[in-house]
C-alpha positions as CSV (number, residue, x, y, z in Angstrom):
1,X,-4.4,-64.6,-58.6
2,X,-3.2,-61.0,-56.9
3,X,-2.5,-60.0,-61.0
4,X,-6.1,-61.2,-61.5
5,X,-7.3,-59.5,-58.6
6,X,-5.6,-56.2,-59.2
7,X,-6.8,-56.4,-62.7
8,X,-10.1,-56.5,-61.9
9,X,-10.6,-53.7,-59.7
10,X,-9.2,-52.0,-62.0
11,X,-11.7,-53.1,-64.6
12,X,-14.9,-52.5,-62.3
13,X,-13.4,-48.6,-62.3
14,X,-13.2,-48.2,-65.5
15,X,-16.7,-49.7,-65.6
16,X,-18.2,-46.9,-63.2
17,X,-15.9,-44.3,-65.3
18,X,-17.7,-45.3,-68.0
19,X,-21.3,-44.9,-66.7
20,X,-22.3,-41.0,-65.9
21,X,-18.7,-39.9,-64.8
22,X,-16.5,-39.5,-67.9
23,X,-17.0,-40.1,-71.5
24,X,-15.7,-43.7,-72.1
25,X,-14.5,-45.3,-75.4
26,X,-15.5,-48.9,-74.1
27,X,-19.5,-48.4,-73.5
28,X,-19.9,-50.6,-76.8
29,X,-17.8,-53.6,-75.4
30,X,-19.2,-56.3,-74.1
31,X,-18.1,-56.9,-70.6
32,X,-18.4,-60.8,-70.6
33,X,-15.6,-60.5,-73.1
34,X,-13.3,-58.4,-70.7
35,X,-13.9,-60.5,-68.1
36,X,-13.5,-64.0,-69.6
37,X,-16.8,-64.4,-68.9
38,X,-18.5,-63.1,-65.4
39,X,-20.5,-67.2,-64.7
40,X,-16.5,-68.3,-64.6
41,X,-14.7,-65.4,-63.0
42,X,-16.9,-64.9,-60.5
43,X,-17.2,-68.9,-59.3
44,X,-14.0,-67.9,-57.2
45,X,-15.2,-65.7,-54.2
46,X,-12.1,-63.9,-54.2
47,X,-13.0,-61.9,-57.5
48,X,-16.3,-61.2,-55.9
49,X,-14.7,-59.7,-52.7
50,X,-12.3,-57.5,-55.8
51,X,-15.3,-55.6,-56.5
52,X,-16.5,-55.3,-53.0
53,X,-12.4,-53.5,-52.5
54,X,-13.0,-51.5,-55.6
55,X,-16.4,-49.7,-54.3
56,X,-15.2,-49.4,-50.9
57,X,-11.9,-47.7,-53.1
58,X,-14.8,-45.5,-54.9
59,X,-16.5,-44.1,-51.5
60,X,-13.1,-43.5,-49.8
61,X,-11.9,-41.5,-53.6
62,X,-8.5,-43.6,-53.8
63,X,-6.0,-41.6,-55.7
64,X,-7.7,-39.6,-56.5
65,X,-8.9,-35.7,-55.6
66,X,-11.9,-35.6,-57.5
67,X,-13.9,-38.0,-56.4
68,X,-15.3,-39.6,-53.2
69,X,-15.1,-38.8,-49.6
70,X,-11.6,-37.9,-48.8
71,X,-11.4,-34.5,-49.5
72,X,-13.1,-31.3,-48.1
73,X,-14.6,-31.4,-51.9
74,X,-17.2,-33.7,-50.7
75,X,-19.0,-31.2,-48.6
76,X,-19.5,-29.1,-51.4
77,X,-23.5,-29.7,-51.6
78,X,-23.7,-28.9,-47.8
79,X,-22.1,-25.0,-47.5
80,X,-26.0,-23.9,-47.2
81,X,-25.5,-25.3,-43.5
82,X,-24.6,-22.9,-40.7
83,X,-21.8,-25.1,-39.1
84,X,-19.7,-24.9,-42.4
85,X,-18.7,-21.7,-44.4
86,X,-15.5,-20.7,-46.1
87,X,-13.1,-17.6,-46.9
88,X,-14.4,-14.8,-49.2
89,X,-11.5,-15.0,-51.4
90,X,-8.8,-17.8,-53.0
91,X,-9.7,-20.5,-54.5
92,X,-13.0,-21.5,-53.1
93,X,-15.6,-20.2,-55.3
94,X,-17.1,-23.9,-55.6
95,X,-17.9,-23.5,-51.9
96,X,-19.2,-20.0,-51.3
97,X,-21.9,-20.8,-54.5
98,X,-23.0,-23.1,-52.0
99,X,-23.0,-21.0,-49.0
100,X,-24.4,-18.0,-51.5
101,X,-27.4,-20.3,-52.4
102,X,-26.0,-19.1,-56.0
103,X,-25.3,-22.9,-57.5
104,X,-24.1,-23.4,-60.9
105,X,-24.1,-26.6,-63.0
106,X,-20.7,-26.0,-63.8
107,X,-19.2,-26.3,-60.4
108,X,-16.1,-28.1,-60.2
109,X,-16.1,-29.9,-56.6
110,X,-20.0,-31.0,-56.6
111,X,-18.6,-33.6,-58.6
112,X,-16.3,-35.4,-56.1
113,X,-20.0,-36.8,-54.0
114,X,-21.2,-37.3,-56.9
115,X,-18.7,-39.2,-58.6
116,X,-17.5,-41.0,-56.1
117,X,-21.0,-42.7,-55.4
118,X,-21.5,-43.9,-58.6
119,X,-18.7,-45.3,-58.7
120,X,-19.6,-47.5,-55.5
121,X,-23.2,-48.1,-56.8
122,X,-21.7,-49.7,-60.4
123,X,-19.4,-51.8,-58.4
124,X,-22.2,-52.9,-56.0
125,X,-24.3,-53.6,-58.5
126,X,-21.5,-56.2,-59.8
127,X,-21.3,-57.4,-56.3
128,X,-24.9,-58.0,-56.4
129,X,-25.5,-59.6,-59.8
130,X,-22.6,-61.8,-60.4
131,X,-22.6,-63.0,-56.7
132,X,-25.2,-66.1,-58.0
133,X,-21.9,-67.6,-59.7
134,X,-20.5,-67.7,-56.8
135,X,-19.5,-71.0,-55.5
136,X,-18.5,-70.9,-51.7
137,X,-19.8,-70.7,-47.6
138,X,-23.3,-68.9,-48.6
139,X,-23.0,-66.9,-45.8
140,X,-19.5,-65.8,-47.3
141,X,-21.1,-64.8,-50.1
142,X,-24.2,-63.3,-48.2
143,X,-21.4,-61.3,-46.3
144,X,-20.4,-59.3,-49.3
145,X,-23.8,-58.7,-51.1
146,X,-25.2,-57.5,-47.6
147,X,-22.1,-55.3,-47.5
148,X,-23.1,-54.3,-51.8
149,X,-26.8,-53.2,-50.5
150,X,-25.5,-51.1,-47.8
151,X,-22.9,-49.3,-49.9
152,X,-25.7,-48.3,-52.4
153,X,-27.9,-47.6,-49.7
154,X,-25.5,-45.1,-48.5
155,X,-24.3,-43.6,-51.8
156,X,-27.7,-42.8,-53.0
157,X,-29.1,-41.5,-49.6
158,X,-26.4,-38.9,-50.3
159,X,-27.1,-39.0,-53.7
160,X,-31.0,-38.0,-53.4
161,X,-30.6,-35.6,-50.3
162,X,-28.0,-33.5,-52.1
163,X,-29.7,-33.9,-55.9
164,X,-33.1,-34.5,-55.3
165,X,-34.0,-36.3,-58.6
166,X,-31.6,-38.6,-60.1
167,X,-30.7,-41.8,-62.3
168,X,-30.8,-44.9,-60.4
169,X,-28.5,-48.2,-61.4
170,X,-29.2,-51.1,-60.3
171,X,-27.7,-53.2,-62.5
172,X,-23.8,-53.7,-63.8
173,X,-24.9,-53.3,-67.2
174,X,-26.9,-49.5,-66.8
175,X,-27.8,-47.9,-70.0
176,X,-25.9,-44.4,-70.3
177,X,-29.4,-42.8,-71.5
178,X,-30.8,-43.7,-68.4
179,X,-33.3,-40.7,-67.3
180,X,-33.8,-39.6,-63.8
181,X,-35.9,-41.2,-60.7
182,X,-38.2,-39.5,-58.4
183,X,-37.4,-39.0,-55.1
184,X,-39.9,-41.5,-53.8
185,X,-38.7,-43.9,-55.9
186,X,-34.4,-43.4,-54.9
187,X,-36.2,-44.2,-50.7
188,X,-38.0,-47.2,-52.0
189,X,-34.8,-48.4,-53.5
190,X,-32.4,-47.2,-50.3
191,X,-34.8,-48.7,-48.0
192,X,-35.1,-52.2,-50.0
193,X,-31.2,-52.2,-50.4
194,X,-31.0,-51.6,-46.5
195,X,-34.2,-54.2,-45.5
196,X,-31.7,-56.8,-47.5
197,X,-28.2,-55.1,-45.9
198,X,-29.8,-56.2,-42.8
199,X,-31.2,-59.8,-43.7
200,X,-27.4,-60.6,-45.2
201,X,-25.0,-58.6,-42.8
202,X,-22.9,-60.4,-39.9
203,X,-23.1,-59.2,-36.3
204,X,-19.4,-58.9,-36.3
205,X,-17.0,-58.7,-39.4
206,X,-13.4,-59.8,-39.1
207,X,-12.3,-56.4,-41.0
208,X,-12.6,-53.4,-39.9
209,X,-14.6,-50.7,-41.9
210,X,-17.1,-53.8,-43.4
211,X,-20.3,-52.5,-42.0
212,X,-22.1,-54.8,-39.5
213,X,-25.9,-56.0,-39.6
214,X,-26.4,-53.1,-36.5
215,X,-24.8,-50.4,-39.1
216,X,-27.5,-51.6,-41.8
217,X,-30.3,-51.1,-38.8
218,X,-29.1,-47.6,-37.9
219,X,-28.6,-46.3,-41.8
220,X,-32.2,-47.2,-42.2
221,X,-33.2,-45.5,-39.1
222,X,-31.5,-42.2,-40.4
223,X,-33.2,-43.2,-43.6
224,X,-36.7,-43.1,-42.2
225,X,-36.6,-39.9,-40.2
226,X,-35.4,-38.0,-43.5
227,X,-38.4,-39.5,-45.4
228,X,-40.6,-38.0,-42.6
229,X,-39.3,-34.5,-43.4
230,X,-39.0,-32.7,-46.5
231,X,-39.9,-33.0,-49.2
232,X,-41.8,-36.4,-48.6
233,X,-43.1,-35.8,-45.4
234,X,-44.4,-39.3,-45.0
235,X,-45.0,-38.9,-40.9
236,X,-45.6,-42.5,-41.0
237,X,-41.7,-43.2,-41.1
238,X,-41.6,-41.4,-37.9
239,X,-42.6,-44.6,-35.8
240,X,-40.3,-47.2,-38.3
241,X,-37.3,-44.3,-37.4
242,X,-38.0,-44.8,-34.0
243,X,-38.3,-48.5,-33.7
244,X,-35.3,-49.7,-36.2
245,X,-32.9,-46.8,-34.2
246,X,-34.7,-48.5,-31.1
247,X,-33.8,-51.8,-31.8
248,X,-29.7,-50.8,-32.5
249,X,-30.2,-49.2,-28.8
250,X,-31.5,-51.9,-27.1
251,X,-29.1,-54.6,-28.9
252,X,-26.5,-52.1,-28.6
253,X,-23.8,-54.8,-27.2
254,X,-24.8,-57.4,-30.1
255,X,-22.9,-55.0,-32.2
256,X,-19.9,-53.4,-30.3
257,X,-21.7,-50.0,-29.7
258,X,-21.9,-47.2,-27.2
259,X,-20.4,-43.4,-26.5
260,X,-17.1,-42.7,-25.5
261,X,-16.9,-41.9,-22.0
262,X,-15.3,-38.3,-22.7
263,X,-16.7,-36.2,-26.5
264,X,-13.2,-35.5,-27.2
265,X,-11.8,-39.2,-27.4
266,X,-13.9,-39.7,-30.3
267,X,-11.1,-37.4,-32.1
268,X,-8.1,-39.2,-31.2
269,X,-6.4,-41.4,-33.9
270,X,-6.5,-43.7,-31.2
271,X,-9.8,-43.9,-31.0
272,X,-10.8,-44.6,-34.7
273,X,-13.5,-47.0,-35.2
274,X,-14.4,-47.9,-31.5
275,X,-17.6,-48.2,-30.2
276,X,-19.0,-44.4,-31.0
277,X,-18.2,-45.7,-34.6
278,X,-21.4,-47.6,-36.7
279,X,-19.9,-47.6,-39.8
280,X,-16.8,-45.0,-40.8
281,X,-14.6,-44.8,-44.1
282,X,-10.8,-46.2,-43.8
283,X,-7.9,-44.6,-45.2
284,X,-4.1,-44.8,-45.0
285,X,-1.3,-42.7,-45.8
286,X,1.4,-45.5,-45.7
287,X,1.3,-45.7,-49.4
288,X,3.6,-43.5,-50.4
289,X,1.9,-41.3,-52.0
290,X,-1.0,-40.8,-50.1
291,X,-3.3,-41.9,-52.5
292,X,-5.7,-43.9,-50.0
293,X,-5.1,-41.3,-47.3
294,X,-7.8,-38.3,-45.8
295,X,-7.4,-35.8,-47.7
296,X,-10.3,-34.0,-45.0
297,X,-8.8,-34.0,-41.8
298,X,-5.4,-31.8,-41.1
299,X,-4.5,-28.7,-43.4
300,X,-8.2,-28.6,-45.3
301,X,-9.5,-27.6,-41.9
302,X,-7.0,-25.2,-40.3
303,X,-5.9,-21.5,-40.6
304,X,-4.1,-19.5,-42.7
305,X,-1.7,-18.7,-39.4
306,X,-1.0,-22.3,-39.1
307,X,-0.4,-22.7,-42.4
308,X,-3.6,-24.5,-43.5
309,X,-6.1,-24.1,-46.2
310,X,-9.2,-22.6,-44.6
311,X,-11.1,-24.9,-46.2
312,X,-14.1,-24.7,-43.9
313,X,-15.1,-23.5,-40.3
314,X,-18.3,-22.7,-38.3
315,X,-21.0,-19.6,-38.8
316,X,-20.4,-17.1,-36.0
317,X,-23.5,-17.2,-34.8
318,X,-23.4,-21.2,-35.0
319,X,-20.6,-20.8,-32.3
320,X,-22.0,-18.0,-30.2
321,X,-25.2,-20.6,-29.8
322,X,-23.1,-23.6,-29.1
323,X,-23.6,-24.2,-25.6
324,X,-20.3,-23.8,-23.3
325,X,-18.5,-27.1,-21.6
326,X,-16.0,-29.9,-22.8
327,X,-18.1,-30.7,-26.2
328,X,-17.4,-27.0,-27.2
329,X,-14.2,-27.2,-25.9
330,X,-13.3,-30.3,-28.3
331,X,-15.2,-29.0,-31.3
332,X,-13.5,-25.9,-31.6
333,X,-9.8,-23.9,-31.5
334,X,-9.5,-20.6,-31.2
335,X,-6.1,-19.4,-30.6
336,X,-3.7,-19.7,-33.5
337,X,0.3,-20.7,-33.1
338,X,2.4,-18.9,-35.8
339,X,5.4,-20.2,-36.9
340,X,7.7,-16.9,-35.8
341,X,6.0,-17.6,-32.4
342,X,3.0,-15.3,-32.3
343,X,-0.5,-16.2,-31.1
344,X,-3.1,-14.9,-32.6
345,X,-7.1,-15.0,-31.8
346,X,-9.7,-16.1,-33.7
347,X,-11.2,-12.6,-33.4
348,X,-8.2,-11.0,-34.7
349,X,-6.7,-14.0,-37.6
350,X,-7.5,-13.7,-41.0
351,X,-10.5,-15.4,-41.5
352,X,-12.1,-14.0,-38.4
353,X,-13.5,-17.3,-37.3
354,X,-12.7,-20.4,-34.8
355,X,-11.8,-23.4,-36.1
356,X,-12.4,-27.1,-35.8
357,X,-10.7,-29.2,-33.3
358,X,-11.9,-32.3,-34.3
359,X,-10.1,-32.7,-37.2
360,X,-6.3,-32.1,-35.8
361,X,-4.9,-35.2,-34.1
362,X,-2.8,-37.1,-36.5
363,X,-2.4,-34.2,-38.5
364,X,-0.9,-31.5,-36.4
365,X,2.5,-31.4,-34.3
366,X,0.3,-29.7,-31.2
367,X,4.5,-28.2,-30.2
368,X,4.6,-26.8,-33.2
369,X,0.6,-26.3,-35.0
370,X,1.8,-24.9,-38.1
371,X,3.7,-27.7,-38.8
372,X,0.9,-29.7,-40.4
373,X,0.1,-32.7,-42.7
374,X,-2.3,-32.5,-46.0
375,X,-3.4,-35.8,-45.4
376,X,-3.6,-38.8,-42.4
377,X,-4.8,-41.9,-41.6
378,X,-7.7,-40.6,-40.3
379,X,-10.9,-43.1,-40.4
380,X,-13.9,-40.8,-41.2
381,X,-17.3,-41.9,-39.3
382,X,-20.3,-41.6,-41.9
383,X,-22.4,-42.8,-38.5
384,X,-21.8,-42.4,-35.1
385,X,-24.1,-43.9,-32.0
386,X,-24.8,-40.0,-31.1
387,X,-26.2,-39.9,-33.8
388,X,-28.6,-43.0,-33.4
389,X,-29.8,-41.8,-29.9
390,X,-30.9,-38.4,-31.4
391,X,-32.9,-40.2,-34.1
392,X,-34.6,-41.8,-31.5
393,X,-34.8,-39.4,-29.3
394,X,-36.4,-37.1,-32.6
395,X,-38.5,-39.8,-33.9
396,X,-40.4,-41.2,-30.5
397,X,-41.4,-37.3,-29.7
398,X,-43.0,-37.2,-33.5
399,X,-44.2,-40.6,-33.9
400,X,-46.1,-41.4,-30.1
401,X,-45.4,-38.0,-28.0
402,X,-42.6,-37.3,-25.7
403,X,-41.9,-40.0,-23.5
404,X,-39.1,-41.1,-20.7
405,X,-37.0,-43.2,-23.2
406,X,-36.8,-40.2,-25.3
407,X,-36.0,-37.7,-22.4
408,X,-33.0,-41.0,-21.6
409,X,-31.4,-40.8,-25.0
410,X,-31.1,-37.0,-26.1
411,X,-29.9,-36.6,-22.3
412,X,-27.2,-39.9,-23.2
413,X,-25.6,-37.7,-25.2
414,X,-26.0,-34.0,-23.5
415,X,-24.6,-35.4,-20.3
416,X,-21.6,-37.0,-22.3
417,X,-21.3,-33.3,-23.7
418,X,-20.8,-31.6,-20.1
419,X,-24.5,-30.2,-20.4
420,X,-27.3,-30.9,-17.9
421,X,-30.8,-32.9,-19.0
422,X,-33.0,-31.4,-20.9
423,X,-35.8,-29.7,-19.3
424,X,-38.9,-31.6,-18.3
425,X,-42.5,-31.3,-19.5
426,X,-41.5,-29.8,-23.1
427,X,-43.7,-29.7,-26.0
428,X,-43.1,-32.5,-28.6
429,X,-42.5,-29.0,-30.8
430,X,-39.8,-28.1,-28.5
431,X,-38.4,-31.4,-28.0
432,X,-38.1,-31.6,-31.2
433,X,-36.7,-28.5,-32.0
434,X,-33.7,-29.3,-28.9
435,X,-32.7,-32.5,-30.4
436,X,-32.3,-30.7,-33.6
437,X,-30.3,-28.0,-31.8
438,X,-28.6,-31.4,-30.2
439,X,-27.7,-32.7,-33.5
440,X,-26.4,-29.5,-34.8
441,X,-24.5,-29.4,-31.6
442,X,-23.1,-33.3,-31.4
443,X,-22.6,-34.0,-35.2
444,X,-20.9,-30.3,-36.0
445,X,-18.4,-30.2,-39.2
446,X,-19.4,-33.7,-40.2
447,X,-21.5,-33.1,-43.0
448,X,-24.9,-33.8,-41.6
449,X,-26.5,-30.2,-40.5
450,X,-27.6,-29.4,-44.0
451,X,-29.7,-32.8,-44.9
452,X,-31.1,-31.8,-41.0
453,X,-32.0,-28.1,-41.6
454,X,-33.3,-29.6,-45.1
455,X,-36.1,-32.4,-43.7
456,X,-37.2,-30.1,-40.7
457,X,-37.6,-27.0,-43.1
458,X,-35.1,-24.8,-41.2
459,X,-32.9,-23.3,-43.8
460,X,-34.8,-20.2,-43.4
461,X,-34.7,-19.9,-40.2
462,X,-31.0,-20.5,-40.0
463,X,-30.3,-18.2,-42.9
464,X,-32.3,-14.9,-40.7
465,X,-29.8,-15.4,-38.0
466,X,-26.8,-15.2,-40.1
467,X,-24.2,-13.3,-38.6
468,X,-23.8,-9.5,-40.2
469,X,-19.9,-9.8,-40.1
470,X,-20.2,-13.2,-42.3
471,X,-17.6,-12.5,-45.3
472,X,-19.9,-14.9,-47.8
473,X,-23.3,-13.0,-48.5
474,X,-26.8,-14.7,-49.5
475,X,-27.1,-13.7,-53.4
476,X,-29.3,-16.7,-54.6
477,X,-33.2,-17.3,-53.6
478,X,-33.8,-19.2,-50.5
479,X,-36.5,-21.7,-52.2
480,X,-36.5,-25.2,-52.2
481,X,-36.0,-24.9,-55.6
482,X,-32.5,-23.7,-55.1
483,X,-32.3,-26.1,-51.7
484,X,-30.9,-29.0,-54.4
485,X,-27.7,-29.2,-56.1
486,X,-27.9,-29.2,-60.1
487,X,-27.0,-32.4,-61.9
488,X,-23.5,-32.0,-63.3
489,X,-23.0,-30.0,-66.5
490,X,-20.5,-32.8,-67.4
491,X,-23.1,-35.2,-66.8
492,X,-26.0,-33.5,-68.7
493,X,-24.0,-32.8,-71.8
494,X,-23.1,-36.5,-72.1
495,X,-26.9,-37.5,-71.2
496,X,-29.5,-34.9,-71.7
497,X,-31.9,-37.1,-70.1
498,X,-30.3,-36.2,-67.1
499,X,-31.7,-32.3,-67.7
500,X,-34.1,-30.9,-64.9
């Protein structure tokens, strides 16, 4: 059965390889045939739980370096942000078009969100269909196609904020001609996947990185308050954000969550998946080769004095703003170790900026910094509770006014940051505008500021304050017609359906 079991994941890859990833030999097989027939395969829930491995495989990019969430490639889509930039030179041309709003079709790390979330969504999709041949406990079985409807949830909320207009799957057997959805359409799939992620999902699961029925309730939450801002702008989801996020608050024992006492346990390897964590990627470099391992956190992240790859780090002017105390403290670095046994400040390194603290335990030897590893263990949290107080924090001021319970949760979280409550009697416009400054703040280098400068139309604004001393300079139009990635050349030459 392990053979079997290995054999199939292995199959339900090549199946997502095959659909709007790579050219594929096999689209004109039938796969009943490869699988001996999916209403006998699937009877035994063990071959159903093989898929459910092989898209969580997909999302974390397993052996891989061009696909999923494991490398600093991911982020690609999200360099228009303030709290990411790169080097002017080397190799990172895929990330300055990004930061330079200058976007081509043809670039190379786009790809890696892209593909790895297909990926997930085909093997979800088998998850989801063949799981009514299924012969087991039903809420086994309920387990893993709740798990199925949250996983495509989440891949195509990435998918739509970073592309905009896309093909949609919903079914193993997609046609590779498929066209592309409108964005109203990609929410009213995320947010029936999630309704159902929620109706399936366990309180508790006995593995960790499964995503709970609370992790379902806050995804949506997230899910709502993006479909209030741009380019939807459906204010109605203002007051379904705020009472879903609500609900994970109030119930917030039921599912195991809460802040850390201090913001810088949250980056100890220690610390992985405790209670800040709603739902966070697993990896593991015991494998030899470090094929299931982060690829993100460690050398992607630190400076050429320490040997890294300078991947990315924050705007200047995102750090100047960042209010002083123990958050900033933990966020950032910025004195350098060299190996001969100089130290060297931010001001004066190479790249001329701070780095990110978050991302060193487990990777770095803090005796000797330069003395680093490419990859770790590293769990990588897609959601954190902050990050659910600030939604309803954001959503209560825009949906019913400013309130106390609103005031209570941004202030949860600037009190855990070493900062003082927020002052009383603000404007819902300026409450709003300080959680978004809190989310910036809280949720810094994790690949969320862009989709939040996107909905609350604040890319200009962002973009005026751009440091003068920034090496990467704006050459493409800020519009929101350049806000969205372009679909993959790859992709369009294979399916010119997929052309915008």
């Amino acid at each position: 059965m392990k053979n079997y079991t290995r054999l199939l994941i292995k199959y339900t890859l090549s199946i997502a390889a095959c659909f709007s990833v790579w050219s594929c030999t096999e689209l004109d097989e039938n796969p009943k045939g490869r699988l001996n027939d999916p209403e006998v395969a699937f009877q035994d829930i063990s071959n159903l739980n093989a898929v459910s491995i092989a898209m969580y495989a997909a999302i974390r990019g397993d052996g891989s370096w061009a696909e999923g969430f494991a490398t600093t490639q991911y982020m690609t889509t999200m360099f228009g942000a303030d709290d990411i930039t790169t080097i002017a030179g080397g190799n990172k041309e895929p990330f300055r078009e990004f930061d330079e709003f200058s976007k081509s079709p043809s670039n190379i790390w786009m790809s890696n969100l892209y593909k790895g979330c297909y990926r997930a969504i085909l093997n979800a999709n088998a998850v989801i269909e063949y799981s009514k041949y299924t012969q087991d406990e039903q809420s086994a079985i309920d387990n893993l196609v709740g798990q199925a409807h949250f996983i495509r949830a989440l891949s195509y909320f990435y998918l739509v904020r970073s592309w905009g207009e896309i093909p949609m799957y919903t079914t193993p057997d997609a046609p590779i001609d498929l066209g592309l959805s409108e964005v109203s359409v990609v929410y009213e799939q995320i947010i029936a996947d999630l309704k159902e992620a929620e109706a399936l999902l366990p309180d508790t699961q006995s593995e960790v990185g499964r995503p709970k029925k609370g992790a379902a309730m806050a995804l949506l939450a997230k899910v709502y308050l993006t479909k209030a801002g741009w380019p939807l702008k459906d204010e109605s989801a203002y007051a379904l954000a705020a009472s879903k996020a609500g609900e994970v608050i109030t119930q917030k024992g039921r599912w195991g969550f809460d802040l850390l006492p201090s913001f810088d346990m949250i980056w100890k390897r220690a610390n992985d998946n405790s209670s800040e964590s709603v739902f966070s990627i697993q990896y593991d470099r015991n494998t030899g080769d470090g094929a299931h391992a982060n690829h993100l956190i460690g050398t992607a992240s630190m400076p050429k004095e320490e040997n890294g790859w300078e991947d990315f780090f924050c705007e200047l002017t995102f750090y100047n703003e960042f209010p002083a105390g123990p958050r900033k403290d933990a966020t950032f670095y910025t004195v350098f170790y060299t190996s001969d046994g100089g130290v060297v400040n931010f001001e004066d390194s190479d790249a001329r900026h701070p780095y990110y603290a978050k991302f060193r335990d487990g990777a770095v030897d803090e005796a000797q910094p330069w003395v680093n590893n490419f990859h770790t263990a590293a769990a990588y949290a897609l959601i954190r509770y902050a990050d659910v107080l600030l939604i309803f924090a954001e959503a209560t001021a825009q949906a019913t006014g400013v309130d106390t319970q609103a005031y209570d949760a941004i202030n949860e979280v600037r009190n855990r940051a070493g900062l003082p409550d927020l002052t009383v009697g603000l404007s819902k416009a300026d409450f709003v505008n300080a959680v978004i400054e809190e989310r910036g703040w809280e949720l810094a280098g994790e690949g969320q500021r862009w989709y939040d400068l996107l909905r609350t139309e604040k890319v200009q604004e962002v973009i005026d304050k751009r440091h003068p001393d920034e090496p990467v300079k704006i050459t493409g139009a800020i519009t929101p017609d350049n806000f969205y990635a372009p679909i993959p050349e790859a992709e369009v030459l294979k399916n010119p359906n997929l052309a915008k």
